[in-house]
C-alpha positions in Angstrom: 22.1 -28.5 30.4 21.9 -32.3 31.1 24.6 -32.0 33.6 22.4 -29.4 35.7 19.5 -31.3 35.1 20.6 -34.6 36.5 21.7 -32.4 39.9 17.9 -31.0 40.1 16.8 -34.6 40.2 17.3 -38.0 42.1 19.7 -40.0 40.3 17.9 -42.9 40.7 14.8 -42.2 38.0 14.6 -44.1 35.1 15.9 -43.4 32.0 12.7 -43.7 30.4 11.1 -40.9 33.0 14.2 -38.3 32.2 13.7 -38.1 28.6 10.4 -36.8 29.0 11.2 -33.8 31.2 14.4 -33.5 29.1 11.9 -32.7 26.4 9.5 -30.4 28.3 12.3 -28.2 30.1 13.6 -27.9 26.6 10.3 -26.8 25.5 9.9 -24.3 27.9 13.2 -23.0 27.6 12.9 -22.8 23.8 9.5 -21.0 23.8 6.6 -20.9 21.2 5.7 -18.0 20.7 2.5 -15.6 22.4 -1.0 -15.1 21.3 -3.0 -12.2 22.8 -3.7 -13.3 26.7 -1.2 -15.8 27.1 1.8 -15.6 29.2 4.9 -13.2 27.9 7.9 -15.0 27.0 11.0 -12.9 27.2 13.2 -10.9 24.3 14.9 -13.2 23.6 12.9 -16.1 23.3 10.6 -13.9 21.2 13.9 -14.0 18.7 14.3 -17.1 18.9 11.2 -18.1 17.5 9.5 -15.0 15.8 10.8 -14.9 12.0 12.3 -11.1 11.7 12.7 -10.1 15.9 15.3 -10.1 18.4 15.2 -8.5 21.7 16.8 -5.4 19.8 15.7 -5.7 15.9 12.7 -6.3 14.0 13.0 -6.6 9.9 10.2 -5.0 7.6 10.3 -6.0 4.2 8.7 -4.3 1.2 9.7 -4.0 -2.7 8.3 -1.3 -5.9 9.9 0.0 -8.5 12.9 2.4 -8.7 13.0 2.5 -12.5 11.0 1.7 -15.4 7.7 3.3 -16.7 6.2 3.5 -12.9 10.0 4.6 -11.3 8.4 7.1 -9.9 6.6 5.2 -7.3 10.5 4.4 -6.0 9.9 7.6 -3.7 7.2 5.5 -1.9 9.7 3.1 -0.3 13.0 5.6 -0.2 10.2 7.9 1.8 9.3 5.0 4.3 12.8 3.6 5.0 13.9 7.0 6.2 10.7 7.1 8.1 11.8 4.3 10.0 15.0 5.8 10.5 13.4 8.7 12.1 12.1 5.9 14.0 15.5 4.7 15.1 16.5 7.5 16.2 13.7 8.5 18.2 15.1 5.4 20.1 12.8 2.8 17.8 9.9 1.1 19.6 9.7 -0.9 22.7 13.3 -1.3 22.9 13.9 -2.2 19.1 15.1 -1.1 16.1 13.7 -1.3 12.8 15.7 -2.5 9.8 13.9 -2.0 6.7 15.1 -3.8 3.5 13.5 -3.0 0.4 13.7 -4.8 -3.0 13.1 -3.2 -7.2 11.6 -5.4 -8.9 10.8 -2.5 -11.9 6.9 -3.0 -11.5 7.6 -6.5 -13.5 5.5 -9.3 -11.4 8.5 -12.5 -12.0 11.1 -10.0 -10.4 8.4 -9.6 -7.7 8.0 -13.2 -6.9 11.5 -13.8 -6.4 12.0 -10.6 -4.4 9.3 -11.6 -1.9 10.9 -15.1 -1.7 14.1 -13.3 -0.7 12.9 -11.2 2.1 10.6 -14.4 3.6 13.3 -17.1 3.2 16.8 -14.9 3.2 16.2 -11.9 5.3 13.6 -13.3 7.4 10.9 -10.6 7.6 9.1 -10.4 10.3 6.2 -8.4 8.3 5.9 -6.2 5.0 5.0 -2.7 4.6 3.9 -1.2 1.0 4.2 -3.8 -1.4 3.5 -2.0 -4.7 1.5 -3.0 -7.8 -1.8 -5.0 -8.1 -0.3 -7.6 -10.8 2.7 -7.6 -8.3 0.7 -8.2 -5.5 -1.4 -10.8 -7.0 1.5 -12.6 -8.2 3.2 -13.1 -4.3 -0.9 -12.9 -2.8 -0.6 -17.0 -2.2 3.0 -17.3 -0.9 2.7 -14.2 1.4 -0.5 -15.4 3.1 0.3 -19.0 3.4 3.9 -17.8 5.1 1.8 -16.0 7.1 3.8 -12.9 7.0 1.3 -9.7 7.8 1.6 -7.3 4.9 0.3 -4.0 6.1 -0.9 -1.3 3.6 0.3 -3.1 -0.1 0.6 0.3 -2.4 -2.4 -0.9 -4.5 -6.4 -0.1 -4.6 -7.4 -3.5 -5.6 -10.2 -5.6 -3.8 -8.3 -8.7 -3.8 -6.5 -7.3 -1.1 -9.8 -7.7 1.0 -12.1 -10.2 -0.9 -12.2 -12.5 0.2 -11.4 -12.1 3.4 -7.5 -12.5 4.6 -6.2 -12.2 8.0 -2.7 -11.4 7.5 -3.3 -8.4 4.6 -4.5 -5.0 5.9 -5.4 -2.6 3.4 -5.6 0.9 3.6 -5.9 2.2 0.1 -9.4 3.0 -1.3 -10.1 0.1 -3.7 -10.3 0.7 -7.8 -13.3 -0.5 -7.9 -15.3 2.4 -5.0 -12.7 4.4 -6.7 -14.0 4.4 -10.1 -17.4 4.1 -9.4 -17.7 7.1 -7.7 -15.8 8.7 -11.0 -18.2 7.7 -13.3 -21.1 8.5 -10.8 -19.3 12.3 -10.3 -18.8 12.4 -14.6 -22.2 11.7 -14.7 -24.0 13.8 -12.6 -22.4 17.0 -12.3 -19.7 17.5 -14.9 -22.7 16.6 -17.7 -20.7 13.5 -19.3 -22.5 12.0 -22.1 -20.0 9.7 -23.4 -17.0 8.1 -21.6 -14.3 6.4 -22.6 -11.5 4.8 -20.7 -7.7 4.6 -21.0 -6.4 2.0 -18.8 -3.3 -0.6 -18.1 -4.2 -3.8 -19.5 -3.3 -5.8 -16.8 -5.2 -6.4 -13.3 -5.2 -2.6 -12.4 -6.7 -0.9 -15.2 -9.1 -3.6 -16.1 -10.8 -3.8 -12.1 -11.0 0.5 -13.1 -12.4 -0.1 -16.5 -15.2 -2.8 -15.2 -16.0 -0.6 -12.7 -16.6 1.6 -14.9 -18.8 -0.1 -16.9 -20.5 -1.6 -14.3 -22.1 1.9 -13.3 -23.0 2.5 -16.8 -25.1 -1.0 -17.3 -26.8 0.1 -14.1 -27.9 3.2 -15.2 -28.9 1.9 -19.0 -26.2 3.9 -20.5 -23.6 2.6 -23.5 -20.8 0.8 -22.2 -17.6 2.8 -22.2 -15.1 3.2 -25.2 -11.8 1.2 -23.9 -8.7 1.8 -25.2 -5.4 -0.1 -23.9 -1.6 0.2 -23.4 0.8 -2.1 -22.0 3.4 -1.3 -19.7 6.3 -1.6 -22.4 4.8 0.5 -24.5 6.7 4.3 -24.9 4.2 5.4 -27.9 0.5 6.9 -27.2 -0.6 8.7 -30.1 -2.3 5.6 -31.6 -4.3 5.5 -28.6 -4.5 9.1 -28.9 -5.9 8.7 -32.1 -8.4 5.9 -30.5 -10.0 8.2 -27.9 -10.7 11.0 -29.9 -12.4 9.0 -32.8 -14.6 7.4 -29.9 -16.3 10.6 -29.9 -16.4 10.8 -25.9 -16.3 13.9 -24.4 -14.7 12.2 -21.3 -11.7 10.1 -20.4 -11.4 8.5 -17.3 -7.5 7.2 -17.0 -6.2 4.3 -14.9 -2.6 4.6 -15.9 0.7 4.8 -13.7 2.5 8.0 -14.3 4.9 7.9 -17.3 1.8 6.3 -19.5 -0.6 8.4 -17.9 1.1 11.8 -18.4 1.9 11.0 -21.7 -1.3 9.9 -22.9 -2.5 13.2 -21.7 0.2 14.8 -23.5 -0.9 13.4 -26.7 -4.4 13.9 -27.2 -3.2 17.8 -26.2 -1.2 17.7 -29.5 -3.9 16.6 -31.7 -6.3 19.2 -30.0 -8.4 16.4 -28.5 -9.7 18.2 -24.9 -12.3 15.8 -23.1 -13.2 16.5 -19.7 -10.1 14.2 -17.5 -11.0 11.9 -14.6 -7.7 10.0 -12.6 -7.1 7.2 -10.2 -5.3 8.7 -6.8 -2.3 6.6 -8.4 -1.1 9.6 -10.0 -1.9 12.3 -7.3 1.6 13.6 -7.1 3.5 16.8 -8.8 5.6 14.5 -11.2 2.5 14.4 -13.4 2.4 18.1 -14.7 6.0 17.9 -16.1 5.0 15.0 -17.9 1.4 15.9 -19.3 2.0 19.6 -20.0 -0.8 21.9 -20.1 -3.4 19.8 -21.8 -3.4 18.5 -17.6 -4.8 21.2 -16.7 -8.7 20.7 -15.6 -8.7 17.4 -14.7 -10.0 15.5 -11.6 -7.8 13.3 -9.5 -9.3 11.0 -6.6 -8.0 11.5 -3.4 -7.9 9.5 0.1 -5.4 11.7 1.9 -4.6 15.1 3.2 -3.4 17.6 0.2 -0.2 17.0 0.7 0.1 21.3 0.0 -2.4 22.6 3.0 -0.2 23.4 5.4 -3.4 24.8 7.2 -3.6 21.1 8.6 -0.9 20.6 11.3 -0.2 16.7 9.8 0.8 18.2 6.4 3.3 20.5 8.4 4.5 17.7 10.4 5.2 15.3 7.3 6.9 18.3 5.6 9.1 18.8 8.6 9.9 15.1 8.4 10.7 15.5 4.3 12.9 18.6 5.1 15.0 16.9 7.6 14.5 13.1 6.5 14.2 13.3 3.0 15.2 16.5 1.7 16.2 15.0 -1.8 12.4 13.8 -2.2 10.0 15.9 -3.7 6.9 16.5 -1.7 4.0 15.0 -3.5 1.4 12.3 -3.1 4.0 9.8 -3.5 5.8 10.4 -0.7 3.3 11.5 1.2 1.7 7.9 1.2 5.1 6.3 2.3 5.0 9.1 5.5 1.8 7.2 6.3 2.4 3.8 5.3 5.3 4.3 7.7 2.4 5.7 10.6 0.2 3.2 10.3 2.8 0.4 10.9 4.3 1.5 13.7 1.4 2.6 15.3 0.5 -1.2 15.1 3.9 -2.3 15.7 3.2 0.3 19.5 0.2 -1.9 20.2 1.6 -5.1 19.5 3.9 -4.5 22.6 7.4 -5.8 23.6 6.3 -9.3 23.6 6.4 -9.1 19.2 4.9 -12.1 17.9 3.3 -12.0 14.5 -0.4 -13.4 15.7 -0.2 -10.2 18.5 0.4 -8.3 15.6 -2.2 -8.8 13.6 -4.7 -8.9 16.7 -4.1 -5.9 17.9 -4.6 -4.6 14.3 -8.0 -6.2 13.8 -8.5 -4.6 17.0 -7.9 -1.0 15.9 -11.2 1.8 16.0 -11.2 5.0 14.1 -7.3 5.5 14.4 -7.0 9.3 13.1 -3.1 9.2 14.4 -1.8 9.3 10.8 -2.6 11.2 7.9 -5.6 8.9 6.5 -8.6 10.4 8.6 -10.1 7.3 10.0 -8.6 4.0 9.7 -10.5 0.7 11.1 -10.0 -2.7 11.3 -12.0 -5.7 12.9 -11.3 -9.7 12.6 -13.2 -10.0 9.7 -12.8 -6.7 7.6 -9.5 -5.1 6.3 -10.9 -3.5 3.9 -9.8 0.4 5.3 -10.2 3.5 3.4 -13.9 3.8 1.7 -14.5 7.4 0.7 -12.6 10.2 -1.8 -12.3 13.8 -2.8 -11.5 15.3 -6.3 -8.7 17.8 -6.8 -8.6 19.5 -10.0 -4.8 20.0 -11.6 -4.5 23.8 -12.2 -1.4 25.4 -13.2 1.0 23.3 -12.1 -0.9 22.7 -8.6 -3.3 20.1 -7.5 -6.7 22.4 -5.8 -9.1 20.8 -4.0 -12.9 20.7 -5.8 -15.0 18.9 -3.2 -15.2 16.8 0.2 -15.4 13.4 0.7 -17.6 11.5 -1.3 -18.9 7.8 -0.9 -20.6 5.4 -3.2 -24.1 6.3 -3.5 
């Protein structure tokens, strides 16, 4: 390089005047990077300075459990990585591959943090996709936004995805806290709920579910809500059992993952107790029945996507044609049904963002993106100050081993 550049130019400048265009050509050479309207660099000086891209790879991060008492969320990544792979072989997009690299952390938040810190600092991720758990996300929330690393659709309904405001987090999921108000609101106006009580994690999660809640209760003058606890260790529900059905309501609304969910159901079928059921979408997905039994049967389940069953709706056929040839060891169910889309969403941003891949063209072109209906949410929006995405749900009602669809899309009132 200093050879050549001493040929370009007169031997006889200054030392003093070389080292200055030294510095500049080097500059140039090097790159920095684009921003939406600014000249392209090329492949490979996007690699050299985008964390995560080279002219022929980009690396997409995400971690969730593949054991423990939420395991069954481990379909959620297994589902997207071989959606990428489908990817791959459709010849990947503009001209690169994806290599997806997802960590377990069994839903436990310290094995989070030091997952997170491996893809960011080791691998080098250019972006996450489906980061799961809301005391897991809260726990790598700081470190992913100041890295700056654009985490597209975290597998959690919490608002602190959204509020406040962050620029490099896009969620999709409808949020616990429209989620569980339109519950309560839907308990009590046309199911005739007098008395509620509610069986929830007792972390982050179940409590943003539980205030909700009782939020729309205050409003309306009502008594608060009856709220009985687990924690995530715990393998033993009859106390709480017990707990609800002394609390004399004739409704339970559950924010529980699946294990502690089914089983609480499970229990309060044993001692005869049969209140009229209300879920959080996070256990929309067939895994439930086996481990609830009967005493499932009748209750309502939030919803934000397609049933993943009606294969009257050409995107259900299309993401069980994917399952049969991508995945055929994964059940189809809610839980892989939301990796299918996770895996949409992204690479319809990663499309936009063009061949020139920089992180901040990224995340512009998503906060540019208008009523998307490519994937299998209906309608997904973004705008530079609102990543808030899905706002509305439906109820399904669990009926002999089969989720059935009870009404349409409902918003807050």
């Amino acid at each position: 390089m200093k050879r050549q550049l001493w040929t370009m130019h007169d031997r006889s400048l200054s030392r003093m005047a070389v080292v200055p265009l030294l510095v500049a050509l080097l500059v140039t050479a090097c790159g920095s990077g684009t921003t939406p309207g600014a000249p392209s660099a090329t492949a490979s000086t996007v690699g050299a300075t985008v964390p995560g891209v080279t002219g022929t790879e980009v690396v997409v991060g995400s971690w969730g459990p593949q054991d423990g008492p939420a395991g069954f969320y481990g379909a959620i990544d297994r589902t997207l990585d071989a959606y990428f792979k489908m990817i791959n072989d459709q010849g990947g997009i503009n001209g690169r591959k994806i290599r997806f690299i997802y960590e377990n952390d069994s839903y436990q938040p310290a094995k989070t943090v030091a997952a997170v810190k491996k893809l960011v600092e080791e691998d080098k991720v250019f972006a996450l996709c489906g980061g799961l758990g809301t005391p897991n996300n809260a726990a790598v929330m700081d470190y992913v936004v100041a890295n700056n690393v654009p985490h597209v659709w975290p597998a959690t309904g919490t608002t602190m995805l959204a509020v406040p405001f962050k620029k490099n987090i896009y969620a999709v999921q409808l949020n616990y806290t429209t989620e569980a108000t339109i519950a309560t609101q839907y308990a009590l106006d046309q199911l005739g709920t007098k008395k509620i009580a509610v069986f929830y994690q007792n972390d982050a999660f179940g409590k943003e579910g539980l205030d909700a809640v009782q939020a729309e209760l205050k409003k309306r003058n009502l008594p608060a809500a009856t709220a009985v606890s687990y924690e995530t260790a715990d393998t033993n529900f009859s106390a709480q059992a017990l707990k609800l059905q002394t609390s004399g309501a004739d409704t339970v609304i559950l924010y529980a993952v699946p294990k502690p969910g089914g089983s609480i159901i499970a229990e309060m079928g044993k001692i005869g107790y049969a209140p009229k059921l209300l879920s959080s979408s996070v256990i929309n997905d067939p895994s439930i029945f086996a481990l609830a039994g009967s005493a499932i049967n009748g209750m309502l389940i939030e919803a934000y996507l397609p049933a993943f069953d009606d294969t009257s709706n050409p995107k259900i056929v299309e993401y069980q044609a994917f399952m049969a040839k991508y995945a055929p060891k994964e059940q189809i169910g809610g839980f892989t049904e939301v990796g299918y889309a996770y895996g949409q969403v992204f690479i319809e941003a990663l499309k936009r963002a063009g061949k020139e891949l920089t992180r901040e063209g990224f995340m512009a072109n998503l906060d540019q993106m208008k009523n998307f209906t490519g994937s299998l949410v209906p309608s997904l929006s973004y705008s530079p100050t609102d990543h808030a995405g899905v706002k509305a749900a439906y109820f399904q009602a669990a009926k002999d081993g089969k989720f059935v669809t009870v009404t349409g899309y409902i918003t807050l009132k």
